[in-house]
N, CA, C and O atoms as a Maestro MAE file, in Angstrom:
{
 s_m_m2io_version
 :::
 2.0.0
}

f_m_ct {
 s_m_title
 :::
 protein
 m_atom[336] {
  # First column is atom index #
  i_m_mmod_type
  r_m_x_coord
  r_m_y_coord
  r_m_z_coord
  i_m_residue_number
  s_m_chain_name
  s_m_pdb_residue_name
  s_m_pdb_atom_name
  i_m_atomic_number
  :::
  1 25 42.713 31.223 1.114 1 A "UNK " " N  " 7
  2 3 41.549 31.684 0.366 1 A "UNK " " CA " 6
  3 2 40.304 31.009 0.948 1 A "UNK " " C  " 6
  4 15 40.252 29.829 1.295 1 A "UNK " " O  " 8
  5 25 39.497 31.730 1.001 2 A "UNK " " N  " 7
  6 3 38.011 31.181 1.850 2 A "UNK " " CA " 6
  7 2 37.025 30.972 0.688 2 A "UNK " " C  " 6
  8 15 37.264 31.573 -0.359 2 A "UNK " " O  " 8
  9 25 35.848 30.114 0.774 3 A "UNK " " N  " 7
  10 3 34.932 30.042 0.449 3 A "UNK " " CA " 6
  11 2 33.972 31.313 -0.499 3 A "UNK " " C  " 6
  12 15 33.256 31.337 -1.500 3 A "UNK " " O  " 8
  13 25 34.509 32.320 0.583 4 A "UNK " " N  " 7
  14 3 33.285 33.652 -0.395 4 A "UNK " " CA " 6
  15 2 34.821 34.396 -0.950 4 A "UNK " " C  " 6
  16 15 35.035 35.606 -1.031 4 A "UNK " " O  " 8
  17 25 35.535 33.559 -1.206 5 A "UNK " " N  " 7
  18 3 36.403 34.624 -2.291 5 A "UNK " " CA " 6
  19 2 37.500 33.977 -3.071 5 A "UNK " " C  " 6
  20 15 38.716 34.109 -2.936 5 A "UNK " " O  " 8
  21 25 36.687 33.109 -4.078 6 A "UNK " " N  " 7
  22 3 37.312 31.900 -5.127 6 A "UNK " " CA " 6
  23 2 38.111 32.082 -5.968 6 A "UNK " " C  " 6
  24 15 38.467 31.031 -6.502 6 A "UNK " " O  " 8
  25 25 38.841 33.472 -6.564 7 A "UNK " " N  " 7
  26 3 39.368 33.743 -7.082 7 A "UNK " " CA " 6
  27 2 40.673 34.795 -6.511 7 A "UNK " " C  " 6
  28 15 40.386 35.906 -6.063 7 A "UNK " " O  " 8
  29 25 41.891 34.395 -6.568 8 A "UNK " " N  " 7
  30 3 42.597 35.218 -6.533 8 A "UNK " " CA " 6
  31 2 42.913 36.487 -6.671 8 A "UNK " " C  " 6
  32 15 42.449 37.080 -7.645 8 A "UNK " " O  " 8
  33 25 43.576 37.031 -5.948 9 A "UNK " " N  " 7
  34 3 43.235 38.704 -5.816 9 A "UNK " " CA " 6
  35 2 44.972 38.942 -6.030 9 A "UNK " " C  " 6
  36 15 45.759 39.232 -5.129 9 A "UNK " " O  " 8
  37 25 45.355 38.697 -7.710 10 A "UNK " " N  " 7
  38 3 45.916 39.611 -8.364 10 A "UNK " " CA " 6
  39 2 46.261 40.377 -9.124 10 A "UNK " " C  " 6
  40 15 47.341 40.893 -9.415 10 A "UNK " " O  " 8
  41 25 44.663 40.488 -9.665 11 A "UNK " " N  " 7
  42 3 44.594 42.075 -10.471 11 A "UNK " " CA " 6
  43 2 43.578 42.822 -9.762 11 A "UNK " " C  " 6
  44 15 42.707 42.255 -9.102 11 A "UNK " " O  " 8
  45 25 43.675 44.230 -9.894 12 A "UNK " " N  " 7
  46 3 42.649 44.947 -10.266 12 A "UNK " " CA " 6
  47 2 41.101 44.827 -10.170 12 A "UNK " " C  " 6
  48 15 40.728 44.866 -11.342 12 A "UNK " " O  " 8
  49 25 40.167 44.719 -9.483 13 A "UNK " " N  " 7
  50 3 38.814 44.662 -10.858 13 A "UNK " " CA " 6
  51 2 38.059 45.809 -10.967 13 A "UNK " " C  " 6
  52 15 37.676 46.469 -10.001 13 A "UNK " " O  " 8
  53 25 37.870 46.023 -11.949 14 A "UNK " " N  " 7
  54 3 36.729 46.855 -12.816 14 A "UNK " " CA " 6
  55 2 35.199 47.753 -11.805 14 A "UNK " " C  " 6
  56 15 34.195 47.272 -11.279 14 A "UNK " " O  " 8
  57 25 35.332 48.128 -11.835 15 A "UNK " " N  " 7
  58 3 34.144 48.717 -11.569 15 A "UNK " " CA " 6
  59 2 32.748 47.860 -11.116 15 A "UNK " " C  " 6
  60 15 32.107 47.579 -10.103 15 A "UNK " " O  " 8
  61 25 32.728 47.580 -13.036 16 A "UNK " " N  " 7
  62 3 31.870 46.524 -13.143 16 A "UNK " " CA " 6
  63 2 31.651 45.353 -12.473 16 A "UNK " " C  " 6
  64 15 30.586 44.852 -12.111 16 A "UNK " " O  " 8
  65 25 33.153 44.845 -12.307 17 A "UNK " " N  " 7
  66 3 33.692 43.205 -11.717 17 A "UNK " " CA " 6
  67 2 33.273 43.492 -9.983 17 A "UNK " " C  " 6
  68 15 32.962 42.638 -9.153 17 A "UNK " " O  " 8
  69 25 33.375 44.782 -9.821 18 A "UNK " " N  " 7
  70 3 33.359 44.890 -8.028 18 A "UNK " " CA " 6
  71 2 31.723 44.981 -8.272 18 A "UNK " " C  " 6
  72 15 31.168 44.129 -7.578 18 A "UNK " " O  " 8
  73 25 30.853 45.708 -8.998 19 A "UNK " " N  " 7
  74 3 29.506 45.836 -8.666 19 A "UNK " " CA " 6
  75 2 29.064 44.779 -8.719 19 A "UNK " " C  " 6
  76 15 28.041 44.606 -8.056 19 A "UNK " " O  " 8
  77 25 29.528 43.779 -9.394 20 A "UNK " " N  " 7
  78 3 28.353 42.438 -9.456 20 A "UNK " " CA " 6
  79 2 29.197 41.296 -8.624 20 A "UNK " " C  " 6
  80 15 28.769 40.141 -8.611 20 A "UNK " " O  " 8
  81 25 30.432 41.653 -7.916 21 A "UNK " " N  " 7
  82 3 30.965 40.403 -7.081 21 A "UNK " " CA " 6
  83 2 31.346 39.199 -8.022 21 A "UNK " " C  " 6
  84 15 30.830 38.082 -8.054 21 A "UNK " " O  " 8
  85 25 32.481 39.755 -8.856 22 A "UNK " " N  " 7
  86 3 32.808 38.964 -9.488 22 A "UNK " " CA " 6
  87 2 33.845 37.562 -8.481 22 A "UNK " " C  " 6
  88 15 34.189 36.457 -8.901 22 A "UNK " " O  " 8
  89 25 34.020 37.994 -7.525 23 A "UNK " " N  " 7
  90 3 34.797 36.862 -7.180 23 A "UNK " " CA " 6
  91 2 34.308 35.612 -6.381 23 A "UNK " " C  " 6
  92 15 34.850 34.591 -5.957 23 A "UNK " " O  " 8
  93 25 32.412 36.402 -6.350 24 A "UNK " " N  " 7
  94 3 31.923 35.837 -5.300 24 A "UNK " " CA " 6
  95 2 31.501 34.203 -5.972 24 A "UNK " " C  " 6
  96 15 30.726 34.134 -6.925 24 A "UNK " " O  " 8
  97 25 31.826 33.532 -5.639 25 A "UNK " " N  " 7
  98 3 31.086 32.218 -6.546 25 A "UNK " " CA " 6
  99 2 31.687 31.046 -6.112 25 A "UNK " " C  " 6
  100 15 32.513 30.293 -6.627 25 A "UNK " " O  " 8
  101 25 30.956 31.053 -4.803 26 A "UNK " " N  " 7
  102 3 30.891 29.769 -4.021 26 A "UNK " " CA " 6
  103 2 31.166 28.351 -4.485 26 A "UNK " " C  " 6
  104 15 31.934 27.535 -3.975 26 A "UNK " " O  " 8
  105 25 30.338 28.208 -5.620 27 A "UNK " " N  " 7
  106 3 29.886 27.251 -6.442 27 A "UNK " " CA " 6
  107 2 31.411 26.923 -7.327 27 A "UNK " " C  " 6
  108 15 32.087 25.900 -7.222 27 A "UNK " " O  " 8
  109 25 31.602 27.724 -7.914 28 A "UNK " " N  " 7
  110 3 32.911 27.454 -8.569 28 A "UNK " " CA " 6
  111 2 32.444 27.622 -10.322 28 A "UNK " " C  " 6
  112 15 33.146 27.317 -11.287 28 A "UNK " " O  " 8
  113 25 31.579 27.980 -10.333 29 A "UNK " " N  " 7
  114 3 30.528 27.821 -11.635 29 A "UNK " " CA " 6
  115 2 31.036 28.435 -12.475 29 A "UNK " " C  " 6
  116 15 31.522 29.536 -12.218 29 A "UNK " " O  " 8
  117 25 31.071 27.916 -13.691 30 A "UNK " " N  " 7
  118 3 31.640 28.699 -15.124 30 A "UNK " " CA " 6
  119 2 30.713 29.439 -15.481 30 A "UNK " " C  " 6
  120 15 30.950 30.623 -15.718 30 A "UNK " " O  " 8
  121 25 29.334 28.873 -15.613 31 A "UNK " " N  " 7
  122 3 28.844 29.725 -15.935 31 A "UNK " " CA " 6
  123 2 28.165 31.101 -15.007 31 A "UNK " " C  " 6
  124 15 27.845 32.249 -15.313 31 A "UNK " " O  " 8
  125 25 28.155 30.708 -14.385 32 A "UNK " " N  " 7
  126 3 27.785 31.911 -13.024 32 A "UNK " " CA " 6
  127 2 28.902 33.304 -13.200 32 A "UNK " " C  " 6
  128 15 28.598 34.470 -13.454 32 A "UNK " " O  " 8
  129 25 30.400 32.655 -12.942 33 A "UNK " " N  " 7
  130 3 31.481 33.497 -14.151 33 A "UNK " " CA " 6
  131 2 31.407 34.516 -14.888 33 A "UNK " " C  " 6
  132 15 31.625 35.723 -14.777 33 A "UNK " " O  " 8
  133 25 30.968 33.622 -15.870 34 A "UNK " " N  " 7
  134 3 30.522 33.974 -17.193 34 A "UNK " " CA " 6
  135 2 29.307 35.373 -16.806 34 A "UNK " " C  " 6
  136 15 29.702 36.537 -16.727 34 A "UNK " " O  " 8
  137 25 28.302 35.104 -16.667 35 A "UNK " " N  " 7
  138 3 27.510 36.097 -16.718 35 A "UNK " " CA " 6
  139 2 27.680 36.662 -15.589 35 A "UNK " " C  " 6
  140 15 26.726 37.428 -15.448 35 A "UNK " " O  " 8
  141 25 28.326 36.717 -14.742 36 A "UNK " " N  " 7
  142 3 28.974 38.294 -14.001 36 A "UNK " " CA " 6
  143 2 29.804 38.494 -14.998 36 A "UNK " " C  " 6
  144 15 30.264 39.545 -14.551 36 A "UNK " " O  " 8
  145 25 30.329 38.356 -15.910 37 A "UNK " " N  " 7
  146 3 31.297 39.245 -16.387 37 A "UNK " " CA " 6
  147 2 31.029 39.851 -17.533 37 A "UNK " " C  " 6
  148 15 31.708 40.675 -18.146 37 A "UNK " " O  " 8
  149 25 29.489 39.166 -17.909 38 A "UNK " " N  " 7
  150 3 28.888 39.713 -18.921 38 A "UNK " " CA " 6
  151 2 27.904 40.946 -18.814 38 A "UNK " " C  " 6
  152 15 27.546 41.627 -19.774 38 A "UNK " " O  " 8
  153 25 27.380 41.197 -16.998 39 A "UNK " " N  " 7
  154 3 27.080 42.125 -16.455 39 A "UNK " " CA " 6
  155 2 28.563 42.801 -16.076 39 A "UNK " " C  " 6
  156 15 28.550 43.840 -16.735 39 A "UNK " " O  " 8
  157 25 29.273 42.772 -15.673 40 A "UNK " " N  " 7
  158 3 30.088 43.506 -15.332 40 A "UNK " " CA " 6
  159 2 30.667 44.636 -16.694 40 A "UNK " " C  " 6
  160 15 30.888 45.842 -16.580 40 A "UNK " " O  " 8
  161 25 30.797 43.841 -17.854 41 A "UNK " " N  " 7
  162 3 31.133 44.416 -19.179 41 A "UNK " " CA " 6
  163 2 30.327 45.732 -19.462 41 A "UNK " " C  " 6
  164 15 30.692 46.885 -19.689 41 A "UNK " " O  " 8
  165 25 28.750 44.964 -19.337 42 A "UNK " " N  " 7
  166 3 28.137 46.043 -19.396 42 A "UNK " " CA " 6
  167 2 28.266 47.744 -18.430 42 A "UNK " " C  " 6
  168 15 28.346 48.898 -18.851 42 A "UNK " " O  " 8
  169 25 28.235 47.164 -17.002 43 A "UNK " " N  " 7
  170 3 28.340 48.172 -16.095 43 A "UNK " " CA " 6
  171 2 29.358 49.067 -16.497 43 A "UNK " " C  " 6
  172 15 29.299 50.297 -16.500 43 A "UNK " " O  " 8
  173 25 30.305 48.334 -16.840 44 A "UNK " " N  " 7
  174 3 31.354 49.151 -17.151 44 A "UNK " " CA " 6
  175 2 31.121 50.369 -18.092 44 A "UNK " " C  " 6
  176 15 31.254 51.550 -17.772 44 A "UNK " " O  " 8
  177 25 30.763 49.898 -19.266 45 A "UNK " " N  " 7
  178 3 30.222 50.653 -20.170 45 A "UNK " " CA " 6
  179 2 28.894 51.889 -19.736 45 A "UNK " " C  " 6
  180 15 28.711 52.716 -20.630 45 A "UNK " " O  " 8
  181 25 28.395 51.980 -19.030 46 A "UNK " " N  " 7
  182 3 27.585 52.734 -18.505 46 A "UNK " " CA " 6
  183 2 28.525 53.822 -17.437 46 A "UNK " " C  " 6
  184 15 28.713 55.022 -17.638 46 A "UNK " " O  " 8
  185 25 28.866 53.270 -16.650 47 A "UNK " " N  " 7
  186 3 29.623 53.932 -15.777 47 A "UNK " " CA " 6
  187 2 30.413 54.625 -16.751 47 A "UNK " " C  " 6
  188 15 30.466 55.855 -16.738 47 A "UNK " " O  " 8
  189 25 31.054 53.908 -17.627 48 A "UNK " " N  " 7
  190 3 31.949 55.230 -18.512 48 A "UNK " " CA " 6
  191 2 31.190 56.107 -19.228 48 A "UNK " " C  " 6
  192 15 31.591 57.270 -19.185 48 A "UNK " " O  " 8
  193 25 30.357 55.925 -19.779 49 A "UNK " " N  " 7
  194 3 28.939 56.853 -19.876 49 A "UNK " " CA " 6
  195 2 28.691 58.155 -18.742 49 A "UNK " " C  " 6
  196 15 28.899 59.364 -18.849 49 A "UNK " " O  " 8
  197 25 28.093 57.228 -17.499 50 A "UNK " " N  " 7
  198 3 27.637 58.554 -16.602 50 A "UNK " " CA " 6
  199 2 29.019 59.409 -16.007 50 A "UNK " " C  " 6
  200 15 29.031 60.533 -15.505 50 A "UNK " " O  " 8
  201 25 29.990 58.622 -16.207 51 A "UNK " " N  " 7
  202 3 31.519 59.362 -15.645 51 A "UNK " " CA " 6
  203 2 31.424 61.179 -16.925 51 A "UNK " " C  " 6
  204 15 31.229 62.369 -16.675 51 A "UNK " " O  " 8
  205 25 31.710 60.328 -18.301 52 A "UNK " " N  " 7
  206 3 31.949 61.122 -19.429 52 A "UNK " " CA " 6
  207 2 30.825 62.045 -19.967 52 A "UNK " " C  " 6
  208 15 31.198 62.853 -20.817 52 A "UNK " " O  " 8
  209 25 29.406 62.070 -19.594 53 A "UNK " " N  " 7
  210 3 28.663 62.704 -20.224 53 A "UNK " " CA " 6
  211 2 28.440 63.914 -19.171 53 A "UNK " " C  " 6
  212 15 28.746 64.025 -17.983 53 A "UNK " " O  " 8
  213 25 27.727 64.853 -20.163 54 A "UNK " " N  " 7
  214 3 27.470 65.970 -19.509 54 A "UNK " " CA " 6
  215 2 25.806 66.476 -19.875 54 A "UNK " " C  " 6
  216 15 25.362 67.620 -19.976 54 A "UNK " " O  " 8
  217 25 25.158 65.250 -20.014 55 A "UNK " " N  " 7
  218 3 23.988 65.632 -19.536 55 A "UNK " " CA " 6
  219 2 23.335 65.176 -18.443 55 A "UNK " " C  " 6
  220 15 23.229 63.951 -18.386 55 A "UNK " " O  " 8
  221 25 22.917 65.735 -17.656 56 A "UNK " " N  " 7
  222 3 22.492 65.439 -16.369 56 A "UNK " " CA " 6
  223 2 21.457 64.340 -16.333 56 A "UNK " " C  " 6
  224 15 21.208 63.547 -15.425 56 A "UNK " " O  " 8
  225 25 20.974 64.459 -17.387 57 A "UNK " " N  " 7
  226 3 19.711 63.305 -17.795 57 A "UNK " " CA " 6
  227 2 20.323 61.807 -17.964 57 A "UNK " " C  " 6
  228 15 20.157 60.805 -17.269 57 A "UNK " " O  " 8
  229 25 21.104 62.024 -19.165 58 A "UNK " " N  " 7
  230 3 22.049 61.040 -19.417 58 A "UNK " " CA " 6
  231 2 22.489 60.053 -18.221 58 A "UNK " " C  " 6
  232 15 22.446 58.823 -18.192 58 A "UNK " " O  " 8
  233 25 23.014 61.156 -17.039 59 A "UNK " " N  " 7
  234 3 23.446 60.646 -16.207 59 A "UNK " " CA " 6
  235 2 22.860 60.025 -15.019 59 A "UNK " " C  " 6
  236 15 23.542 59.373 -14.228 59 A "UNK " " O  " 8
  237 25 22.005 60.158 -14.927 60 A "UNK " " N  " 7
  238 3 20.779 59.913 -14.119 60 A "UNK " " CA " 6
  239 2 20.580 58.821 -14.566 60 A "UNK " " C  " 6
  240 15 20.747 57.930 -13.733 60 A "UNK " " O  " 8
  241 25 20.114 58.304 -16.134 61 A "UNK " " N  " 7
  242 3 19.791 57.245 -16.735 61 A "UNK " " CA " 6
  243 2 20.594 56.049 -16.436 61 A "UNK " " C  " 6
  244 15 20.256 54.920 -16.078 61 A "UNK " " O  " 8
  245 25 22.118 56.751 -16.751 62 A "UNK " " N  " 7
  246 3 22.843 55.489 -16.699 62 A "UNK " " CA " 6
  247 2 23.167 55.170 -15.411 62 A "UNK " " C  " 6
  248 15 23.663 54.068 -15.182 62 A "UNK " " O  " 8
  249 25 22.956 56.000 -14.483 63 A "UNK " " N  " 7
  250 3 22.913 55.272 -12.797 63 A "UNK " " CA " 6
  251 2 21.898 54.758 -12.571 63 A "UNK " " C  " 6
  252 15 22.038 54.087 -11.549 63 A "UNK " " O  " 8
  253 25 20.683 54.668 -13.047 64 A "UNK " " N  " 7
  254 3 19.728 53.478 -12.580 64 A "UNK " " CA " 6
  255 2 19.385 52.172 -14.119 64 A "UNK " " C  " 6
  256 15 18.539 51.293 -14.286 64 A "UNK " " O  " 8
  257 25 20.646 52.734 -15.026 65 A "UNK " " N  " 7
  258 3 20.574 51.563 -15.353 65 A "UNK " " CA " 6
  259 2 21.903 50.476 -14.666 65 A "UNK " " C  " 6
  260 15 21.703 49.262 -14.716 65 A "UNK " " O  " 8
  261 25 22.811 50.838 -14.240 66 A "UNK " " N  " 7
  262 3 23.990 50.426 -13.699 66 A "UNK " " CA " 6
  263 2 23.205 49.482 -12.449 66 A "UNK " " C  " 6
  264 15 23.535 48.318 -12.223 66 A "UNK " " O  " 8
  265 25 22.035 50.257 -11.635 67 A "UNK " " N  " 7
  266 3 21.453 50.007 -10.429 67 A "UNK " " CA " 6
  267 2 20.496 48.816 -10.866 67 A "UNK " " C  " 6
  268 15 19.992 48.123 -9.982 67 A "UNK " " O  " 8
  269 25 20.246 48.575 -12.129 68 A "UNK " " N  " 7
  270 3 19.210 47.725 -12.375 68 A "UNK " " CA " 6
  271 2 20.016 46.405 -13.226 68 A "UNK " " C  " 6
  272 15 19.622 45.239 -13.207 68 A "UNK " " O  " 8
  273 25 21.031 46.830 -13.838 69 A "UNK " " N  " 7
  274 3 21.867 45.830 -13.954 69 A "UNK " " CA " 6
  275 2 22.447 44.975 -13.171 69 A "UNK " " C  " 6
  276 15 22.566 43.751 -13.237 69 A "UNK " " O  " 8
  277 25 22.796 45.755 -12.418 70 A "UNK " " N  " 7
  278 3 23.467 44.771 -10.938 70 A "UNK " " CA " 6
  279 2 22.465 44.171 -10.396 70 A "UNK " " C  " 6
  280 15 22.987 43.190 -9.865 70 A "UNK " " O  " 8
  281 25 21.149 44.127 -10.151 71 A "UNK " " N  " 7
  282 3 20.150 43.458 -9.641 71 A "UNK " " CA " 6
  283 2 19.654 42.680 -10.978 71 A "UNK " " C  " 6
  284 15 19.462 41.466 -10.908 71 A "UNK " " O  " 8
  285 25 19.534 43.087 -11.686 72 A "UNK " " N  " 7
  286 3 19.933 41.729 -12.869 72 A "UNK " " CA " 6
  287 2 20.619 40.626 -12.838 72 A "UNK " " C  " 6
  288 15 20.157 39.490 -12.948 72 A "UNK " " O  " 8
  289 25 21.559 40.879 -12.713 73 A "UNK " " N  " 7
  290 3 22.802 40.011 -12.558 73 A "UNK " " CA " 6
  291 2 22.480 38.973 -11.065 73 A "UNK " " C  " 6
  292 15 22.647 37.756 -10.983 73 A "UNK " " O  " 8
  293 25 22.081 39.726 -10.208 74 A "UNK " " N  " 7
  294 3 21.750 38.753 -9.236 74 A "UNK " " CA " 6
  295 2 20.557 38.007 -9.310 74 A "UNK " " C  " 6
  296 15 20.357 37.195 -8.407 74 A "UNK " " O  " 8
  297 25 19.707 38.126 -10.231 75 A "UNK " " N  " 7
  298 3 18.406 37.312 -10.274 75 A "UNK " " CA " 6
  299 2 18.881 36.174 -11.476 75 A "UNK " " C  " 6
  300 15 18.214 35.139 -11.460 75 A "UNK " " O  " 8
  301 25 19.789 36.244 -12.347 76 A "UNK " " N  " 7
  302 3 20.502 35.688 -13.381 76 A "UNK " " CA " 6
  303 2 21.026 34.730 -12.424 76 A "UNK " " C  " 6
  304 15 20.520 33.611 -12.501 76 A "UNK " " O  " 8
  305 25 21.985 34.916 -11.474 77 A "UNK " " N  " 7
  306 3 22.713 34.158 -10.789 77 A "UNK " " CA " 6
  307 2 22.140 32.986 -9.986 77 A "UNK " " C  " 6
  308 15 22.626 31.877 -9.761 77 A "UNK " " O  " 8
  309 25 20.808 33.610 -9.561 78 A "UNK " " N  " 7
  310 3 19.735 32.904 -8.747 78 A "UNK " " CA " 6
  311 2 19.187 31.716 -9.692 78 A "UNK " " C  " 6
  312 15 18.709 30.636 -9.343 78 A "UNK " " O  " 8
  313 25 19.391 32.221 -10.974 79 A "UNK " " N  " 7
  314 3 18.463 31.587 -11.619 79 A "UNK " " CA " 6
  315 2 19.137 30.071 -12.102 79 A "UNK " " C  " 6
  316 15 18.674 28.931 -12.065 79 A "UNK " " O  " 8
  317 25 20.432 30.613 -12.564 80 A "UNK " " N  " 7
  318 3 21.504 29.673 -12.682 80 A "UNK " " CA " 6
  319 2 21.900 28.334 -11.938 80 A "UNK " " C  " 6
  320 15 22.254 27.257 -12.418 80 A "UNK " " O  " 8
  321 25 21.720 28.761 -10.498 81 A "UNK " " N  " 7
  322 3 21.915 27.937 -9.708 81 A "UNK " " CA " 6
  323 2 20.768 27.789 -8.693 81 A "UNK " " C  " 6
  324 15 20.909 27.799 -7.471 81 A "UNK " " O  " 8
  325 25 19.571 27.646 -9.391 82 A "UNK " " N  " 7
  326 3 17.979 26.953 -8.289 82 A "UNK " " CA " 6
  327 2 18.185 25.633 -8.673 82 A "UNK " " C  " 6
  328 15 18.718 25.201 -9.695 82 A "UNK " " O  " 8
  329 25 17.751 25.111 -7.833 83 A "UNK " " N  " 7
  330 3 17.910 23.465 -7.263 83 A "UNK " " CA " 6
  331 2 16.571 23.423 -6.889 83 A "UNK " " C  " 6
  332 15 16.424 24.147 -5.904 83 A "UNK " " O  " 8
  333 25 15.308 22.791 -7.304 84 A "UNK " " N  " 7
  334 3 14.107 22.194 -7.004 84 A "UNK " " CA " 6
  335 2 14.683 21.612 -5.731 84 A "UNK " " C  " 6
  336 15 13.979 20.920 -4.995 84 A "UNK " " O  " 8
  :::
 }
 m_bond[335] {
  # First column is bond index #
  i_m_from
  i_m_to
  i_m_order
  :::
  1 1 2 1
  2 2 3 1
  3 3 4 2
  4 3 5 1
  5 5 6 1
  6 6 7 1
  7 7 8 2
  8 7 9 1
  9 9 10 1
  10 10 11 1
  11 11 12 2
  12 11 13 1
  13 13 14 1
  14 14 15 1
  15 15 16 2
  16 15 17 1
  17 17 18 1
  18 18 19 1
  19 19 20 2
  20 19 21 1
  21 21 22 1
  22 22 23 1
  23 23 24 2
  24 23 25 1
  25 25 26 1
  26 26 27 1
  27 27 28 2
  28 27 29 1
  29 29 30 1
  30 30 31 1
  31 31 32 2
  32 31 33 1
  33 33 34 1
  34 34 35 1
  35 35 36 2
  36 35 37 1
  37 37 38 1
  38 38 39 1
  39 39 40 2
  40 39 41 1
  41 41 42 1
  42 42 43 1
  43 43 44 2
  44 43 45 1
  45 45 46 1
  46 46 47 1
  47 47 48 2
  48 47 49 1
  49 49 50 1
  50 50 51 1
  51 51 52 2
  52 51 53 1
  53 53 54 1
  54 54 55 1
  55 55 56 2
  56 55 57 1
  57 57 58 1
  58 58 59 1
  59 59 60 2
  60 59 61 1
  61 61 62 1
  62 62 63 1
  63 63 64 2
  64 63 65 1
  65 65 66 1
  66 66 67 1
  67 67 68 2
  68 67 69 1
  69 69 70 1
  70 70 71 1
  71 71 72 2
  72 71 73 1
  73 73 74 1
  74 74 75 1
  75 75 76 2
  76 75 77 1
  77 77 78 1
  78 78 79 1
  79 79 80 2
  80 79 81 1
  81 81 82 1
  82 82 83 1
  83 83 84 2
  84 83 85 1
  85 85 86 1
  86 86 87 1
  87 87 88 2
  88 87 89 1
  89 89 90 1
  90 90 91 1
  91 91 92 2
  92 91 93 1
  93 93 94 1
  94 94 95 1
  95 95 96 2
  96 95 97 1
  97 97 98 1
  98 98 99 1
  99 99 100 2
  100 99 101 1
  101 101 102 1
  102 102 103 1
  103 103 104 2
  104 103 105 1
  105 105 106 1
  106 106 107 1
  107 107 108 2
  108 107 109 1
  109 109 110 1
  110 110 111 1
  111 111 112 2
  112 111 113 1
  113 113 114 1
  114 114 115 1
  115 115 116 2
  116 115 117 1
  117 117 118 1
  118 118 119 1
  119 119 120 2
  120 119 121 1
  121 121 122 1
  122 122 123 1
  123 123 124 2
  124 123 125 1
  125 125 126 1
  126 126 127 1
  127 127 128 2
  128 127 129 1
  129 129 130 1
  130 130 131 1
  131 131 132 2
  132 131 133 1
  133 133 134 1
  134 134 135 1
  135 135 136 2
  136 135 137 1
  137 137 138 1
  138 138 139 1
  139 139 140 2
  140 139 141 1
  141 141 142 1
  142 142 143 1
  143 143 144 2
  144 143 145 1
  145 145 146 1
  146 146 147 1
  147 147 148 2
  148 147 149 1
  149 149 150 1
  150 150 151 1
  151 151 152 2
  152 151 153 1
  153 153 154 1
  154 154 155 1
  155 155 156 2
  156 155 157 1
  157 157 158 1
  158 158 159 1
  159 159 160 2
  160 159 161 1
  161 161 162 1
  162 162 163 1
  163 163 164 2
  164 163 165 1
  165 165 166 1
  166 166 167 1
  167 167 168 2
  168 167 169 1
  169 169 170 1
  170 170 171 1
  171 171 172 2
  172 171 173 1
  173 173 174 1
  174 174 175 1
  175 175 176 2
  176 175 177 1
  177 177 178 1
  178 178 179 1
  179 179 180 2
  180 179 181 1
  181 181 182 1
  182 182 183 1
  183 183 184 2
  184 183 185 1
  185 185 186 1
  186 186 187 1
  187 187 188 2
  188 187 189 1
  189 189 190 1
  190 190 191 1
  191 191 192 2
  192 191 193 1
  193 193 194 1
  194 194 195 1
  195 195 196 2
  196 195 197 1
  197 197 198 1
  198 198 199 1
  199 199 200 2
  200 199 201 1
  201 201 202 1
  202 202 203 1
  203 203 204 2
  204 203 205 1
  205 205 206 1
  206 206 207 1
  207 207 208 2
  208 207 209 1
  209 209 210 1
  210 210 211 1
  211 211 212 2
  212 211 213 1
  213 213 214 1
  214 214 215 1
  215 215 216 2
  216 215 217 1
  217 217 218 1
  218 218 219 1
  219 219 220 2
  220 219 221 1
  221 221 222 1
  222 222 223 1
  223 223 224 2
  224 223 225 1
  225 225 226 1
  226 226 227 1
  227 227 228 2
  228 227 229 1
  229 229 230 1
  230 230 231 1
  231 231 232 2
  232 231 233 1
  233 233 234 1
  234 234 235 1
  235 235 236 2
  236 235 237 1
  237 237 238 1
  238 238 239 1
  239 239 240 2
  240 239 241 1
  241 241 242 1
  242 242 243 1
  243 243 244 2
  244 243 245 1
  245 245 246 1
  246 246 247 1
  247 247 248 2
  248 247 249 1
  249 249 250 1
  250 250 251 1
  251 251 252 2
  252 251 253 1
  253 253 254 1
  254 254 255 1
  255 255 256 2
  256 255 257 1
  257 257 258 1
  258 258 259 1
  259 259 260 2
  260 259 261 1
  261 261 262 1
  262 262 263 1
  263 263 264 2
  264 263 265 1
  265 265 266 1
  266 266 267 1
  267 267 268 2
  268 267 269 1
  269 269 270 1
  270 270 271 1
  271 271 272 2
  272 271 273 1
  273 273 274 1
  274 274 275 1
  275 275 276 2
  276 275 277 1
  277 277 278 1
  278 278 279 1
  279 279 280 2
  280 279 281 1
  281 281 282 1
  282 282 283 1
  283 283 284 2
  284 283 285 1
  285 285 286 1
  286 286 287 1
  287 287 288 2
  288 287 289 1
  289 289 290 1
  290 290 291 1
  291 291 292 2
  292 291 293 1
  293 293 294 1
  294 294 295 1
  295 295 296 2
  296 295 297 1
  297 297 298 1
  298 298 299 1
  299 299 300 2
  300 299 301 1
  301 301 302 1
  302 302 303 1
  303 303 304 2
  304 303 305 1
  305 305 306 1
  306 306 307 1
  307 307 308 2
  308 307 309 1
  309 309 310 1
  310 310 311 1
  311 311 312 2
  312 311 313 1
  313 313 314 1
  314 314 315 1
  315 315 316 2
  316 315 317 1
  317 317 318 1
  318 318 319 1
  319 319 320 2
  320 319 321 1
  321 321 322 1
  322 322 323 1
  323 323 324 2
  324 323 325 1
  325 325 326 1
  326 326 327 1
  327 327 328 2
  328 327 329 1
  329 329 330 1
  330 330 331 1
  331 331 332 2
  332 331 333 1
  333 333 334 1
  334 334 335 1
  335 335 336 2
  :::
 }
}
C-alpha cells in the first residue's frame, strides 16, 4: 500500500466515496475522513436524484450541485489541514 492510497481496497466505494477520493489521505486524518464521507453521503444522495428524476431541470441542478460539492469538499480538506 503506498502513500496516496491509505486505505484498503476491500469494498466497493460509492459514487460519492470515488468523487471526493475517499481513500486519498496522506495524512492519515480522522478528521479529513470524516468530512469526505460527509461529502461523499451527500453526493450520493444527489446522484440518486439526477440518476431517478425525470426532470431535466432537476437534473441539471443536481449535476452542478454534485460538481460544487466535490470542490467543496476539497477546499474543506485544504482547510483542515493548513499549516501557517
Amino acid at each position: 500500500m503506498s502513500i496516496l492510497d491509505s486505505s484498503p481496497k476491500t469494498e466497493e466505494l460509492t459514487f460519492g466515496q470515488k468523487a471526493v477520493g475517499l481513500r486519498f489521505n496522506p495524512s492519515g486524518s480522522d478528521e479529513v475522513g470524516q468530512i469526505k464521507q460527509t461529502f461523499a453521503d451527500a453526493i450520493d444522495k444527489l446522484n440518486d436524484l439526477r440518476k431517478s428524476t425525470k426532470s431535466p431541470m432537476a437534473h441539471v441542478l443536481s449535476e452542478h450541485a454534485i460538481l460544487q460539492a466535490i470542490d467543496a469538499q476539497m477546499w474543506a480538506v485544504k482547510a483542515l489541514t493548513w499549516q501557517d
